[in-house]
C-alpha positions in Angstrom: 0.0 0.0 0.0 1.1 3.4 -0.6 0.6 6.7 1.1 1.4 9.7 -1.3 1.4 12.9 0.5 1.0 15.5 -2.7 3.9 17.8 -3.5 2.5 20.9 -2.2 0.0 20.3 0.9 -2.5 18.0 2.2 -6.1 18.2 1.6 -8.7 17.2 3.7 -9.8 13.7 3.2 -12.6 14.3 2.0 -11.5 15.4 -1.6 -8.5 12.7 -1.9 -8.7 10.8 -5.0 -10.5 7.7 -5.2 -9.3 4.4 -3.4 -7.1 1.8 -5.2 -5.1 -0.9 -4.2 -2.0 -0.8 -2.4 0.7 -2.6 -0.1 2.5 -0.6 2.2 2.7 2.7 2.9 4.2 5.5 1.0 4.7 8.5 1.3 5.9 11.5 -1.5 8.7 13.6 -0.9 8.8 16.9 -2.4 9.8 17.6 -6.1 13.7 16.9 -6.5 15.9 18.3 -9.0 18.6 15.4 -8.7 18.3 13.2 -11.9 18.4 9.5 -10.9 21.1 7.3 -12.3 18.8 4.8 -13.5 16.3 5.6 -16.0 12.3 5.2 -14.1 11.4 2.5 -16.9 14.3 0.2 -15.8 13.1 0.1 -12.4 9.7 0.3 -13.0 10.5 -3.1 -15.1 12.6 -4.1 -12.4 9.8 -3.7 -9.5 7.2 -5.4 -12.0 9.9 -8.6 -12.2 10.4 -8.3 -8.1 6.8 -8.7 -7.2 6.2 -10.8 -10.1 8.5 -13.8 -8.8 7.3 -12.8 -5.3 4.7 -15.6 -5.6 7.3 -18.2 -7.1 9.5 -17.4 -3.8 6.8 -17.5 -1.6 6.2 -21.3 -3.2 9.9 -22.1 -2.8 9.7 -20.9 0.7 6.7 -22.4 2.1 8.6 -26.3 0.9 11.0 -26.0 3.7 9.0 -23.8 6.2 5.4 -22.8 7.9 3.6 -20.0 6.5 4.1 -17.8 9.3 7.9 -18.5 9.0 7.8 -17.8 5.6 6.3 -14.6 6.6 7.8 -13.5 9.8 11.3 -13.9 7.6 10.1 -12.1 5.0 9.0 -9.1 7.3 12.1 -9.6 9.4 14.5 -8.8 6.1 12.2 -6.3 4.4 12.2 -4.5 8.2 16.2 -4.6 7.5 16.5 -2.9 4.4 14.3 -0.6 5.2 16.3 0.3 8.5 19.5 0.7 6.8 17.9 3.1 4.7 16.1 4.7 7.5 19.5 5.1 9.6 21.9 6.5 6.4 19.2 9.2 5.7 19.1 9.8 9.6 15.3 10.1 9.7 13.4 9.9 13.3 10.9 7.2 13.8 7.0 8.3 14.4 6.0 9.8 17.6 3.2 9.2 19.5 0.9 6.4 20.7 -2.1 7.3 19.0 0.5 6.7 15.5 2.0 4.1 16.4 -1.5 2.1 17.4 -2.5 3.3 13.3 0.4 1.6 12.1 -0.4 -1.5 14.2 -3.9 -1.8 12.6 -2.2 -1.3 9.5 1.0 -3.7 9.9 -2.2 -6.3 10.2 -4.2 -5.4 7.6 -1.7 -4.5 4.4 1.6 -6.9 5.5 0.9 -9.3 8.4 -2.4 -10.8 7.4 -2.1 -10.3 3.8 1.0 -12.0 3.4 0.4 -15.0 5.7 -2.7 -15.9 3.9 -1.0 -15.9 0.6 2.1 -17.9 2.1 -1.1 -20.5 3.8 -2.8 -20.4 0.3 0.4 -21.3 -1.9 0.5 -24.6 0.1 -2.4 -26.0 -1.7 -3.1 -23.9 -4.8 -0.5 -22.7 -7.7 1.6 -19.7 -7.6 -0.1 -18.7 -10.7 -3.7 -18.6 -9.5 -2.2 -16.9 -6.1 -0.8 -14.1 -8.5 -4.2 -13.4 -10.4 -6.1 -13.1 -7.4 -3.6 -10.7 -6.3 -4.6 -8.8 -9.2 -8.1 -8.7 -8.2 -7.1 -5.7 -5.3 -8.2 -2.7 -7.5 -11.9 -5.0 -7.7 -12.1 -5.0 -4.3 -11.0 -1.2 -3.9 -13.5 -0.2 -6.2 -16.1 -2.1 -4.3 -15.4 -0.9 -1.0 -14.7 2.6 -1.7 -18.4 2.7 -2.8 -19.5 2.1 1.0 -16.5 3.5 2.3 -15.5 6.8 0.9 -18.9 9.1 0.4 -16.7 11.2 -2.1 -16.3 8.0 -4.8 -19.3 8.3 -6.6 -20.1 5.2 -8.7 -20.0 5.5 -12.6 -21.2 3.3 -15.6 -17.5 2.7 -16.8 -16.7 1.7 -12.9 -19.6 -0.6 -12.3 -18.6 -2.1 -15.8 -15.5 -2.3 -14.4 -16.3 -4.5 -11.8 -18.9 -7.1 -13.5 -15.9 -7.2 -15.8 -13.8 -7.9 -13.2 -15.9 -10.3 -11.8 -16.1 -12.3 -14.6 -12.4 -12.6 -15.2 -12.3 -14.6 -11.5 -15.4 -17.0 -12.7 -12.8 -17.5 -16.0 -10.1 -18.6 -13.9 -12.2 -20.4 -11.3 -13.6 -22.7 -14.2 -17.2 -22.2 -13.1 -18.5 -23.8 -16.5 -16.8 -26.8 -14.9 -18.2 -26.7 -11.9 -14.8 -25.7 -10.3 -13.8 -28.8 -11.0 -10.0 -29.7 -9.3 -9.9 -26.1 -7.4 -9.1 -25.7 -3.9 -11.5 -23.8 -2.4 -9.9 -23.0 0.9 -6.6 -21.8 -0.8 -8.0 -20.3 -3.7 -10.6 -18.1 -1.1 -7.5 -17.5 1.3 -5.5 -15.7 -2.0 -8.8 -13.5 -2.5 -9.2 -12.8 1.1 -5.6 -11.6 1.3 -6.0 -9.5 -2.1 -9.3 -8.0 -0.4 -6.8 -6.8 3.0 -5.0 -4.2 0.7 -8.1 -2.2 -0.2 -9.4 -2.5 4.0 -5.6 -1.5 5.1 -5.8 1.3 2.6 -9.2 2.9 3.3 -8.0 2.6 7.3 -4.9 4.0 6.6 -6.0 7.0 4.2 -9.1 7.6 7.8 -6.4 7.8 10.5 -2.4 7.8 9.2 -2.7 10.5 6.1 -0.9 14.0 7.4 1.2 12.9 10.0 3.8 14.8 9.0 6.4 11.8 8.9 8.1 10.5 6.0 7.7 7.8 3.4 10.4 5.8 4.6 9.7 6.0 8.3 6.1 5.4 8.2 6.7 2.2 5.5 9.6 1.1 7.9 7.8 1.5 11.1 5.0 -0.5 9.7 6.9 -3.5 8.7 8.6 -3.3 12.5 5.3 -3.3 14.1 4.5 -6.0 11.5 7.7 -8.1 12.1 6.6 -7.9 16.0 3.2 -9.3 15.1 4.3 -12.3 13.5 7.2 -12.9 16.1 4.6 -13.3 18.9 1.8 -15.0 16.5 4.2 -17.6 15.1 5.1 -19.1 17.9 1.9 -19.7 19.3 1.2 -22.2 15.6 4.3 -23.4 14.9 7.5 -25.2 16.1 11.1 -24.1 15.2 12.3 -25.9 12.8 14.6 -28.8 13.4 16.2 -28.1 9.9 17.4 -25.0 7.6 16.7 -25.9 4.5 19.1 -23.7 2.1 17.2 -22.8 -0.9 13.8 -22.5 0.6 15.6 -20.0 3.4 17.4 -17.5 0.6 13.9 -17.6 -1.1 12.7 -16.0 1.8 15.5 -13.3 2.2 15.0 -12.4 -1.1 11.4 -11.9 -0.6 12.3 -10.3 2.2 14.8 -8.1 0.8 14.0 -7.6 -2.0 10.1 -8.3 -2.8 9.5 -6.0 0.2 12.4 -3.3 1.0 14.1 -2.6 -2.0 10.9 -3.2 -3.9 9.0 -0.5 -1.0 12.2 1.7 -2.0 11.5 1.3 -5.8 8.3 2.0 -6.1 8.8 5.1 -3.5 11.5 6.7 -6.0 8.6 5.8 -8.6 5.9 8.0 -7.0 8.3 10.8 -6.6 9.5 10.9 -9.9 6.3 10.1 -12.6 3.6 10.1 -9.9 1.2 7.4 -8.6 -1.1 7.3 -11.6 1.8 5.6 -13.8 3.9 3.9 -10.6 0.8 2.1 -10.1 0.1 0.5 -13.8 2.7 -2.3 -12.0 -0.2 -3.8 -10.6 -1.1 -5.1 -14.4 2.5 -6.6 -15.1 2.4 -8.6 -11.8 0.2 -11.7 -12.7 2.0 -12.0 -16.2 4.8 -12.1 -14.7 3.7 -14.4 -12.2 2.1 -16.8 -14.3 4.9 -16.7 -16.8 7.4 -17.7 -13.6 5.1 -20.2 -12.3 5.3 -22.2 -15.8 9.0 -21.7 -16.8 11.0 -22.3 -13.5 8.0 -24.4 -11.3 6.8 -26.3 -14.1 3.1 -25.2 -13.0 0.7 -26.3 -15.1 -2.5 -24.3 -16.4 -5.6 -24.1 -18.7 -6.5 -22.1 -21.1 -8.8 -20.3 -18.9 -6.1 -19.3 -16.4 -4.9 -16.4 -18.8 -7.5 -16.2 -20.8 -9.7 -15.0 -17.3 -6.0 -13.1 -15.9 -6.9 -10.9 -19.1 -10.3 -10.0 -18.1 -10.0 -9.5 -14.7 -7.0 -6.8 -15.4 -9.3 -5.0 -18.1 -12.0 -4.8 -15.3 -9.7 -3.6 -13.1 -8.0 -1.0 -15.4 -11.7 0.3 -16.2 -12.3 0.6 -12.1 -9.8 3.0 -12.2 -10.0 4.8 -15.0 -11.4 8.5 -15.2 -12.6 10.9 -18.0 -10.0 13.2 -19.1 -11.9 16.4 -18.0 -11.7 15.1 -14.3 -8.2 14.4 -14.3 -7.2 17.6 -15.8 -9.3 19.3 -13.2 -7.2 17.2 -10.4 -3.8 18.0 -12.0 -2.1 20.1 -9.4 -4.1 19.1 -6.5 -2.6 18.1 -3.1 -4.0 14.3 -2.6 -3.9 11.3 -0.3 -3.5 8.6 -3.3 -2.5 5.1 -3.6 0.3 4.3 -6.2 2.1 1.0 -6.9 -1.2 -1.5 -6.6 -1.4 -4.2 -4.3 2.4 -5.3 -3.0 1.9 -9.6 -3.1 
């Protein structure tokens, strides 16, 4: 998930842009005149191919340890990176209990809950299907801002949008088949987890938007409070391990490291420099990527209907958040509380 703080102020919530998916929170730094070293469409490829294979590491991991190991290690090496960071820029932390019980709520929602279920769910379903239902967060956004947010008002190409949508998921499903050979407890465990991003988001855009601390302190204070979470939950359902498997442990530190920090750092430097509007288009790239992944290196094996629905359900979700020109140009310039960089997996 993704808090964006807009270049020039803040504006009250109640005209902040509509609600899509996101991961972990980010937040926009002012306007820089320093010219990266790396051109934005290398690393926006580059984030697109880390969250991509983050489902094919998750797979890998979960062979050689429990779900919540999988995901406390994951958290544990993201929380890492992130502190580095955090320490060579020599930013303070958040203050205050009231923020710090925020970024509990939303350590839960958008990193400890989220990634758990997918790390249960990719016991007993492919990493390919656990990557399309990841794609399904900007349905769920859509959906929920509707109740949620009184300011998202629903339109025809929306609502399309989302039937749209909702077909794509009865494509992949097989419901003509009856949903013959699915798993119905891992496949509604990946959906579950792709419906946290939207919940974490709308919480987080009500109570954490304006704090006044950075990007990189609020997304590395989150995945600390997350990290804590899992290390007192993960005991309580699982035993230590009597063995270390090798490759199943560096597929976790490299989801860890790199599917979460440098991937939160990535899409940060992303926001700043083309805004969220184009830094979140990774959300399309991800199940491609993730199906393509799941074939080549796990030998996964789908049906027709696996891309052919993965198609659909990222047309209804590019039509959820689409806009008419004229409304967009009358937002250009306006200080927002946005989401940017789709649902992290």
């Amino acid at each position: 998930m993704c808090y964006e703080i807009a270049r020039s102020r803040v504006v009250r919530m109640s005209t902040a842009t509509p609600a899509r998916t996101v991961s972990a929170p980010v937040i926009a730094p002012p306007p820089t005149t320093r010219r990266p070293a790396v051109d934005w469409r290398i690393r926006f490829a580059l984030l697109s191919l880390i969250w991509g294979f983050s489902f094919l590491l998750i797979k890998v991991g979960t062979g050689g340890y429990a779900p919540f190991q999988v995901t406390f290690g994951r958290l544990f090496f993201g929380t890492a990176v992130l502190a580095a960071a955090i320490a060579f820029r020599r930013e303070r932390l958040p203050r205050g209990a009231r923020t710090w019980g925020h970024l509990a709520v939303a350590a839960l929602l958008l990193n400890a809950a989220p990634f758990s279920l997918f790390a249960y769910a990719e016991q007993t379903i492919p990493s390919t299907l656990a990557g399309i239902c990841n794609a399904t967060s900007p349905l769920w956004g859509m959906a929920l801002s509707l109740v949620a947010l009184s300011e998202d008002r629903p339109t025809r190409r929306r609502v399309a949008g989302l039937g749209v949508g909702f077909l794509g998921v009865l494509t992949v499903l097989g419901v003509w088949q009856g949903f013959s050979g699915l798993d119905f407890r891992g496949t509604a465990m990946a959906l579950v987890a792709s419906l946290c991003y939207p919940v974490g988001w709308i919480y987080v855009r009500r109570t954490l938007a304006g704090t006044g601390s950075s990007h990189l302190t609020l997304t590395g204070s989150q995945l600390l409070v997350a990290t804590v979470e899992l290390a007192l939950v993960t005991p309580l359902f699982t035993a230590l391990p009597r063995s270390f498997p090798v490759v199943p442990l560096l597929a976790v530190a490299a989801l860890g490291a790199l599917g979460t920090g440098v991937a939160l750092l990535l899409q940060y430097g992303l926001v700043a420099e083309v805004g969220p509007t184009t830094a979140q288009m990774v959300t399309y790239f991800i199940p491609v990527i993730a199906t393509a992944a799941g074939v080549a290196v796990l030998g996964e094996n789908i049906g027709w209907n696996t891309p052919v629905g993965a198609v659909i359900v990222l047309a209804g979700a590019a039509l959820t958040q689409s806009r008419p020109m004229r409304r967009r140009a009358g937002r250009r310039g306006r200080s927002a509380v946005t989401s940017a960089g789709g649902s992290q997996p």
